[in-house]
N, C-alpha and C positions, 0 to 999 in steps of 0.2 A: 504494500500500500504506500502511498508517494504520500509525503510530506504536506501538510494543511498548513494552511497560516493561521492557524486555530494562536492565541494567548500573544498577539504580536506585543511588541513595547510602543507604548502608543510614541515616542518621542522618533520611533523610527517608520513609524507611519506616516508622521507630519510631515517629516525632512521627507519621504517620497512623495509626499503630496508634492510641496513646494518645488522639488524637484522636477515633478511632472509640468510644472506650468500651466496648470488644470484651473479653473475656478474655482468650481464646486467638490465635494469632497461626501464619496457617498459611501457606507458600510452595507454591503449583502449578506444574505444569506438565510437559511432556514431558522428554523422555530431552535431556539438556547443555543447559535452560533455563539452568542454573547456579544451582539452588535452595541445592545444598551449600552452593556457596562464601559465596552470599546467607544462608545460614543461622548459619553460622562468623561471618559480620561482625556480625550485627543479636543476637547471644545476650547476649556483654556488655555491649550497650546496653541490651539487657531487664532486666538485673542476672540472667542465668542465669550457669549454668557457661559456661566458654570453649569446650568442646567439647560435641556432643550427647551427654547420657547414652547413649542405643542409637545404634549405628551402624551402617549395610549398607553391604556393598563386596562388591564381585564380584572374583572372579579368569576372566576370561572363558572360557568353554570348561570350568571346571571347576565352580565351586560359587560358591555366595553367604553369605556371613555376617554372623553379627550380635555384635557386641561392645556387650560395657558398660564404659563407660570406668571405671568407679569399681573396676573389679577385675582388669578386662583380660581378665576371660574370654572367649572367642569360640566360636563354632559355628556348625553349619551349619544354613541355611535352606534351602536350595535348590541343588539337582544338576545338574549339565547332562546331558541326556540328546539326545540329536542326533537319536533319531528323531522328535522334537515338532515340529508345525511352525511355522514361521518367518514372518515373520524377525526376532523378538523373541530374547531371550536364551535360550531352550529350555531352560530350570530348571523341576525336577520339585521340587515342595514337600519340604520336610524339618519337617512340624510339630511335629518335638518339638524340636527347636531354640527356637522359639517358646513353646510349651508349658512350660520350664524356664527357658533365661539371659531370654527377655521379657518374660513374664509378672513372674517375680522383679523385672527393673530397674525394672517399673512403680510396683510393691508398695512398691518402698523408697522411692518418691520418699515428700518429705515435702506434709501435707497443705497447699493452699496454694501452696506454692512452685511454682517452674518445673519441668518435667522434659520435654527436646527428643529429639526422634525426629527421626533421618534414616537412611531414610528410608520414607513408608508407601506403599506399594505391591500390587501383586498377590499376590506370597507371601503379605504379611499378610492379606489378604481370604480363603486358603484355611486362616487356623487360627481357628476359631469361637470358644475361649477367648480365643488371644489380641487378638482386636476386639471380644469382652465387657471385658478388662482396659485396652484403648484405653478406653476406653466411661466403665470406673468412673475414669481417669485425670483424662478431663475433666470429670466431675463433682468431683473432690477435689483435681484441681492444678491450673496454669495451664502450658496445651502450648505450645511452640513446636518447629513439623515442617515438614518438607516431604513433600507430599502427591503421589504420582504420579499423572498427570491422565489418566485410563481411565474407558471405560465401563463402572463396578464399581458395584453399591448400597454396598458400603461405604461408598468413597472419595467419592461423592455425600452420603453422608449425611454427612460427616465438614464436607464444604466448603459445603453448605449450613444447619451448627448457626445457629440464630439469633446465638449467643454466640461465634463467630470470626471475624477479620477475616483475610480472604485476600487476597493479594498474586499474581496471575495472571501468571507471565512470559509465558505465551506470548498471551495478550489483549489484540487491536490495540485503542487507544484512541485515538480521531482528533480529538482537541480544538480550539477555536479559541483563539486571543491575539491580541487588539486594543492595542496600544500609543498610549496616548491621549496624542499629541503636542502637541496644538490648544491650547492656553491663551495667552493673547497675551503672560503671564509680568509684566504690568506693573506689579506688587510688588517683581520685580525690578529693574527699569531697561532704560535702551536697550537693542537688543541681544538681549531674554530670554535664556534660561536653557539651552535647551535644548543648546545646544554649549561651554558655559563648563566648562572642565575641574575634576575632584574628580578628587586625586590624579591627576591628569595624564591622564584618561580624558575625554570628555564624558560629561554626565548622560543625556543619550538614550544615549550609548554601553553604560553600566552598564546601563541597560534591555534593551536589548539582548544584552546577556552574563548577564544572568540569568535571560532566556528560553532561550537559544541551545541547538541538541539536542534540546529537547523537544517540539515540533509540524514535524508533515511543514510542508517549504517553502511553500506557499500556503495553511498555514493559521495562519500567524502573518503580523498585515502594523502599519505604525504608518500613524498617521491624523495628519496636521499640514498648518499652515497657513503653515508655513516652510517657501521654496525653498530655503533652507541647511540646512535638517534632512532636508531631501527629499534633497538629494544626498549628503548624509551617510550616509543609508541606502543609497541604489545603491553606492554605497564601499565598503560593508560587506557587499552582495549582498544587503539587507533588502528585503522588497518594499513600498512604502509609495503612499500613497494622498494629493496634494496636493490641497487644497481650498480655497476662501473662504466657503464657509459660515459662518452668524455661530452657531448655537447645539449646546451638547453635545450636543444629541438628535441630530445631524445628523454630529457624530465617530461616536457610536455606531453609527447605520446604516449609515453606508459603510464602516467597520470589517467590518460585518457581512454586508454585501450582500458583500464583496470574500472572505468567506470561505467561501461556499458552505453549506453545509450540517453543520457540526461535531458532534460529541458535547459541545455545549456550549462554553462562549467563556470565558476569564480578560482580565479588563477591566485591563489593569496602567499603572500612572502613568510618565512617562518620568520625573519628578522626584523616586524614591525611593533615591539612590545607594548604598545599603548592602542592599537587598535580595538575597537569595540565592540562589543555584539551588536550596538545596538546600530552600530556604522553597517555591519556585513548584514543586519538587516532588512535594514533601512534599502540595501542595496538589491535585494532580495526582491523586495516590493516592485521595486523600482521595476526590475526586468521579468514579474510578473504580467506589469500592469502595460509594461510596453516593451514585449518580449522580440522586438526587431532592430534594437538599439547596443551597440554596449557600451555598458555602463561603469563609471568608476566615481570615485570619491574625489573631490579637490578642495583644497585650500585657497580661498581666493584668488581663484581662476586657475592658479597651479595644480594638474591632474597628478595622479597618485596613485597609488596601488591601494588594495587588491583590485583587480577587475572582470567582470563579467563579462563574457562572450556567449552570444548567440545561439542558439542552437544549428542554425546552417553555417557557422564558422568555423564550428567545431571538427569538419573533415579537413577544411585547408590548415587547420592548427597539428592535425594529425600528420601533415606531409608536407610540414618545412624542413626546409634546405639545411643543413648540417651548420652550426653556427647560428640559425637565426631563431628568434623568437617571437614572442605574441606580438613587440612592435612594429614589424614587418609587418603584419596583420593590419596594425591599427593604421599605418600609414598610408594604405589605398582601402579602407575597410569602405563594400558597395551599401554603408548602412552609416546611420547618424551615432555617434560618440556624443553619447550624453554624460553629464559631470552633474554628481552629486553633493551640494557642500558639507563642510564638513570643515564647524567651527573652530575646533581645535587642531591648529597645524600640527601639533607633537603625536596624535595618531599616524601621521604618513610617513613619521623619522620611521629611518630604516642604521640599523646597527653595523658599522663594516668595523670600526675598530673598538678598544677597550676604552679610551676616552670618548667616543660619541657613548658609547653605555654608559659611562659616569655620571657625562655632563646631562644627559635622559633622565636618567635616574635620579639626581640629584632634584633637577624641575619639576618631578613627578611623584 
């Protein structure tokens, strides 16, 4: 079973929004994806209100409601009636509910600003004003909702607007992560680099904890040409791949051959100890949401590692020229190289010697 975006960190949700250049900002998916609670966390990072303006809540077996939190009014949407059938919640529309407290909460947002919906679903698809007043919303504010994932024209048209980025809980996404161990580290000294503790971790370790969660088990593995790094990994349960191969084209494909068939591959350095999950997340999102791009992290416009390759990229990364690597790729790549920011320059340090680790470590 391929990996969900079930429990994201709402902070790396955001930064793929912003990333995306999107408007609007929609959460999917079925009944306890946990779009709510995903919603409630990601609002104040949008600079919305802390709560959704409109809110639906059921009381089961009786009726469904809609409140506006800026007044507290509440009413009914939806009835239960038990002769409907099942096995969905059996609520009989109440459109004037809709028709007066939602249409109003829409009306008052201001133009421009945020105004959050939780949540749109089937009742809303059976009142025709009020998904003309959704309609004028997104033309004049900027939404952030959670969308109920039915086979509705609505709700279709809602999630595929050219101008919202949607966030799929329930959308397996089966990525690959190649952990590029291989470097002989000889900048560094005897020994390289690859087990030398920052902050009492190893630096392959921190690679590893910044992946960790987010690709099904064989589809994240590291590439190296250290028997000390190699068992570092079974230590850890990491599946890793030892070699003596002499060139990076050659990390690359066994990385790649060893992962099957992915929805595309994140190329990540074992030498950037400050990198975060919620950055390799965030990036995640990213090439979910616009899986014809790749994608990487930047510092004020400066691009950076790790980064994400395509799924159609992935055979020509397989049969580069001896010597070359992913940047070859990126330098006539037939697809758009999007950049993720990524506020904290000291995530992108990368470790060649024992004083760049010091002086890392000391700032951090």
């Amino acid at each position: 079973m391929a990996v969900s975006l079930l429990y994201p960190i709402p902070r790396a949700a955001v930064r793929a929004f912003l990333a995306s250049g999107k408007r609007h900002f929609l959460l999917t998916g079925g009944r306890g994806a946990g779009k709510s609670t995903l919603l409630a966390a990601v609002l104040p990072l949008l600079g919305a209100s802390n709560a959704p303006d409109i809110l639906t809540f059921a009381r089961p077996k009786q009726a469904v409601y809609l409140r506006r939190t800026a007044t507290g009014e509440c009413t009914r949407i939806g009835v239960f009636d038990p002769s409907l059938p099942g096995p969905d919640t059996r609520m009989r529309p109440v459109p004037e509910g809709f028709c007066t407290l939602g249409i109003a909460a829409l009306d008052a947002a201001p133009a421009g600003g945020w105004v959050s919906v939780d949540e749109i679903g089937y009742l809303e698809t059976t009142c025709a004003p009020y998904c003309d007043a959704l309609r004028a919303a997104f033309s004049r504010c900027r939404l952030a909702a959670a969308v109920r994932k039915a086979d509705l024209p609505f709700l279709k048209e809602l999630l595929t607007r050219p101008d919202v980025f949607v966030l799929d809980l329930d959308r397996p996404f089966d990525p690959g992560c190649v952990i590029l161990a291989s470097g002989l580290g000889v900048r560094f000294g005897p020994g390289g680099k690859l087990l030398v503790p920052f902050h009492g971790r190893p630096l392959l370790g921190r690679a590893l904890d910044a992946t960790a969660g987010l690709f099904r088990e064989n589809r994240r593995i590291v590439v190296t040409r250290s028997e000390e790094a190699a068992a570092f990994c079974r230590s850890e349960g990491v599946p890793v791949k030892l070699h003596a191969l002499p060139n990076r084209s050659d990390t690359i494909r066994l990385g790649l051959e060893a992962l099957g068939d992915p929805e595309g591959c994140l190329f990540c350095p074992a030498d950037q100890p400050l990198l975060s999950t919620e950055t390799v997340q965030a990036l995640l999102f990213c090439a979910a949401h616009d899986p014809g791009a790749v994608w990487r992290p930047a510092h004020k416009g400066e691009p950076g590692a790790p980064v994400f390759f395509p799924q159609f990229l992935l055979s020509r990364l397989k049969t580069l020229a001896p010597g070359q690597g992913g940047r070859s790729i990126l330098r006539d790549a037939p697809c758009p190289v999007r950049l993720l920011d990524c506020p904290d320059g000291r995530e992108l340090a990368d470790i060649d010697t024992p004083a760049a680790l010091a002086a890392l470590e000391a700032e951090s």
